[in-house]
N, C-alpha and C positions, 0 to 999 in steps of 0.2 A: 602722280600724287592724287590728281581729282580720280582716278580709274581706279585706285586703292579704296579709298576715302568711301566709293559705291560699294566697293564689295562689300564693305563692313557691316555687321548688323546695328542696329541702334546702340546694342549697349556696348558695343566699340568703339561708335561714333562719340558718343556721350564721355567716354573714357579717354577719350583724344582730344574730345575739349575742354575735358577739368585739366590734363595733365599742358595743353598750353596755357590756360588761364594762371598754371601754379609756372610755370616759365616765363609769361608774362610779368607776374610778382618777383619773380626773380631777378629780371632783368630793367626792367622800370621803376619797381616800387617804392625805392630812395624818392621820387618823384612825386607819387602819390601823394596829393594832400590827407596826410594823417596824423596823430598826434605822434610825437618824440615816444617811440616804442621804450625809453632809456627812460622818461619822466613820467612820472605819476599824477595825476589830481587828487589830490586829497581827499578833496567834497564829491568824488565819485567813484569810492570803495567798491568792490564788489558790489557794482549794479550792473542789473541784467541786460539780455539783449533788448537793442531799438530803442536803448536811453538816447538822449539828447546827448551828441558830441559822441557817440559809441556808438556803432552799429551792431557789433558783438558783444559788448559789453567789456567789464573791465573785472580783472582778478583782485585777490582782497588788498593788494597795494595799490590797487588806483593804476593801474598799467591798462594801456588799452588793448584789447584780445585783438583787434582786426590788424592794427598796425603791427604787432609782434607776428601775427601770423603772416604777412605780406612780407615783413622784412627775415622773417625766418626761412621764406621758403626760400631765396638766395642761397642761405647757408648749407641747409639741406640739402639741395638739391647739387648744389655745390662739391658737397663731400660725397653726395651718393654717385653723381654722372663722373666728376674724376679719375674715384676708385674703379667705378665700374669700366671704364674706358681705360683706365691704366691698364686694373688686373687682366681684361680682356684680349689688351694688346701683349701686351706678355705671356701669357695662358696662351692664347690663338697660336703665336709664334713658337712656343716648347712644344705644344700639341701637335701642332700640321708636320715640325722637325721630328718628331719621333714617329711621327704613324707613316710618315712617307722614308724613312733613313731606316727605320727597324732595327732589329738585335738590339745589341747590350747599349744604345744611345733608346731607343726606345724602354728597356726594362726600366733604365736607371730613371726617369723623366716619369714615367707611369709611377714607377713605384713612392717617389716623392712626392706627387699626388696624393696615391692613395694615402699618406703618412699624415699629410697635410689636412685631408679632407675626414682624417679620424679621429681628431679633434673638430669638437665644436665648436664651429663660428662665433660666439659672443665670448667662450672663455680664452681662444686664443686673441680675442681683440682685445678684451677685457687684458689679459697679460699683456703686453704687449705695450696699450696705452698706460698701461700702471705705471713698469719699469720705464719705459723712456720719454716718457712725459712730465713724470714729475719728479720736482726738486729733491736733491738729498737733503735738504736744511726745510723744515715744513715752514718755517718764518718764511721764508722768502716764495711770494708770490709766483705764483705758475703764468707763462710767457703765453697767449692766445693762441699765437700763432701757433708757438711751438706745439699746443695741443690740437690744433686741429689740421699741423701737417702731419702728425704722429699720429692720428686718428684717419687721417686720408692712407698713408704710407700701412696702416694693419689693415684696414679694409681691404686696400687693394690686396694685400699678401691673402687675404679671408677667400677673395672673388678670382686667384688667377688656377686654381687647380678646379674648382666649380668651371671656370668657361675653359681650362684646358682640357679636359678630357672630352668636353659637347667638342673641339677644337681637334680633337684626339679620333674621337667616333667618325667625325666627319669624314676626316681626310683617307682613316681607310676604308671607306666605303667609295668613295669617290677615285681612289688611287689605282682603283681594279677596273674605272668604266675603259669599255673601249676605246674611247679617243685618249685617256693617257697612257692606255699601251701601244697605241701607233703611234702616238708623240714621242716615245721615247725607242720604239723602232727607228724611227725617222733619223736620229740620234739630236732630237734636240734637249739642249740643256737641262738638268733638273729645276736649276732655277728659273726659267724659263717656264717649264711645266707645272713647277708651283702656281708662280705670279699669274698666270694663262690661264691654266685651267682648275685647278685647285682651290686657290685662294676664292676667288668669284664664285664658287661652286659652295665653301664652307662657311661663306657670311651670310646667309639667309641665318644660318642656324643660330650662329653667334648673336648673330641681333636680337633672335626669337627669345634664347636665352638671357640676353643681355636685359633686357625690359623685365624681367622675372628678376633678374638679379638688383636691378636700381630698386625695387622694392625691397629686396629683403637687405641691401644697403642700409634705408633709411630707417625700416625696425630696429639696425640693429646699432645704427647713433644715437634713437633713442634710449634705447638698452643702457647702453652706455655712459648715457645721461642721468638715468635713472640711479647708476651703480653710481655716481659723483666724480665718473671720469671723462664727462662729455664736457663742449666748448662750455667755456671759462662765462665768457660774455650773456650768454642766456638766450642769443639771439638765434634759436634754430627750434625745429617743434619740439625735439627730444628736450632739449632745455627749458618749453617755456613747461612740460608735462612735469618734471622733475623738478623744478621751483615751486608750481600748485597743487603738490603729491597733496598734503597738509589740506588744503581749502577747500574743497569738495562737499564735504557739510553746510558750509554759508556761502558758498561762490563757486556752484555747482558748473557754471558756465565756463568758471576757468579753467576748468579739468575737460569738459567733454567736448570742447571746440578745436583745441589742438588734438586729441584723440582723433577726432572727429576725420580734420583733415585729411591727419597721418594715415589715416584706416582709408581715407576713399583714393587717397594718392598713391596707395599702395592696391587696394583693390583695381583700380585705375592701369597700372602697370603691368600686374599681371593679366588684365584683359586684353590690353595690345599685345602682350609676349603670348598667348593663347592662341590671338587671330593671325599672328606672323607665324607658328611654329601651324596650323592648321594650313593656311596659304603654304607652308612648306612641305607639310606631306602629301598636297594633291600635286606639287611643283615636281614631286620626286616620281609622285604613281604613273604619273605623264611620261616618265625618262625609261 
């Protein structure tokens, strides 16, 4: 890890430590002395940053911007590393089965991809969370949960033909080196020669991709927030950006601090998914 850590340029480094400091939030921040991200002050409306009792200041309900983003990024981060880790696990496992098994198990699995992947990611989430997240009776309350396993459960379904095919690429490239065509002279097992030499071979890539993918995750719950079909509760970035769409004229700060975030977490991630997949093709030119 500290041998990695060297190779990286500064603005990897830098991007390695926002994306723990937002993990950190995630995982401690309940903890943090901050104000009740749920309660408001009245007497401190939409005042700006480095007020007294705010550090970020507070949107035009008196909500405090630092503690909604510390307790946001749990949820975020939550539904983006999931998805991405579901769809991945899933995607890796169709992809590696079809490019090593080939013929009409390979056509069928590619082409479901391709089907999948020809729709665009926000309107098939966007459907998806519509239809099965919310109530047939609009009186009755929508279940939190239920939206934001149904929001994890479409992303994933968004994210497993994107890492299935990087998943897909891999394996038949790797499927022709030499040493899996003496492993299986040899006569050992396929699955054998997956788990051995395959799998260990296709995860540089997965992960490379993976880190590009937790970004465009978390654009796209805010998306989805923004459309009125993101979590219920408000407690994520896409939600606090989609409750202060409105307040931007008097409580500019409410709007460009969650943006703010969302944009360097995401810039963030695709910087490490950049420095993995570059450490991946000097891994490859070596081989």
């Amino acid at each position: 890890m500290v041998k990695l850590f060297r190779e990286m340029k500064i603005s990897s480094r830098v991007s390695a430590f926002w994306l723990c400091l937002m993990a950190l939030f995630a995982v401690v921040g309940h903890w943090i002395p901050l104000p009740d991200p749920r309660e408001f002050d009245i007497d401190a409306s939409a005042v700006g940053p480095f007020s007294p009792g705010h550090l970020l200041g507070t949107d035009a309900g008196g909500y405090d911007l630092l503690s909604n983003i510390v307790n946001g990024a749990r949820t975020s981060l939550l539904i983006s590393i999931v998805s991405v880790g579901l769809g991945g696990f899933i995607g890796s496992v169709l992809g590696i089965l079809a490019a090593y098994r080939r013929g009409r198990l390979d056509y069928i699995i590619n082409t479901t991809f391709n089907i999948m992947l020809s729709i665009p990611n926000l309107v098939l989430g966007l459907a998806l969370v519509a239809v099965l997240a919310n109530n047939a009776d609009p009186a009755i309350p929508v279940n939190p949960n239920r939206r934001m396993f149904v929001i994890i459960v479409s992303l994933t379904i968004v994210i497993i033909p994107i890492l299935g095919r990087i998943a897909r690429g891999a394996t038949l490239t790797w499927s022709n080196r030499e040493f899996v065509v003496a492993a299986r002279s040899m006569g050992m097992k396929d699955l054998n020669i997956v788990l051995r030499h395959i799998v260990p071979n296709v995860l540089p890539a997965i992960y490379a991709v993976g880190f590009l993918a937790v970004g465009v995750v978390i654009v796209a719950e805010g998306a989805l927030s923004l459309l009125g079909v993101g979590i219920v509760d408000g407690l994520s970035w896409g939600a606090m950006i989609a409750r202060v769409a409105g307040e931007f004229e008097y409580a500019p700060q409410s709007m460009y601090v969650p943006v703010l975030v969302l944009a360097l977490t995401v810039i963030a991630c695709n910087q490490i998914g950049d420095f993995l997949r570059g450490r991946l093709d000097v891994r490859e030119g070596k081989i």
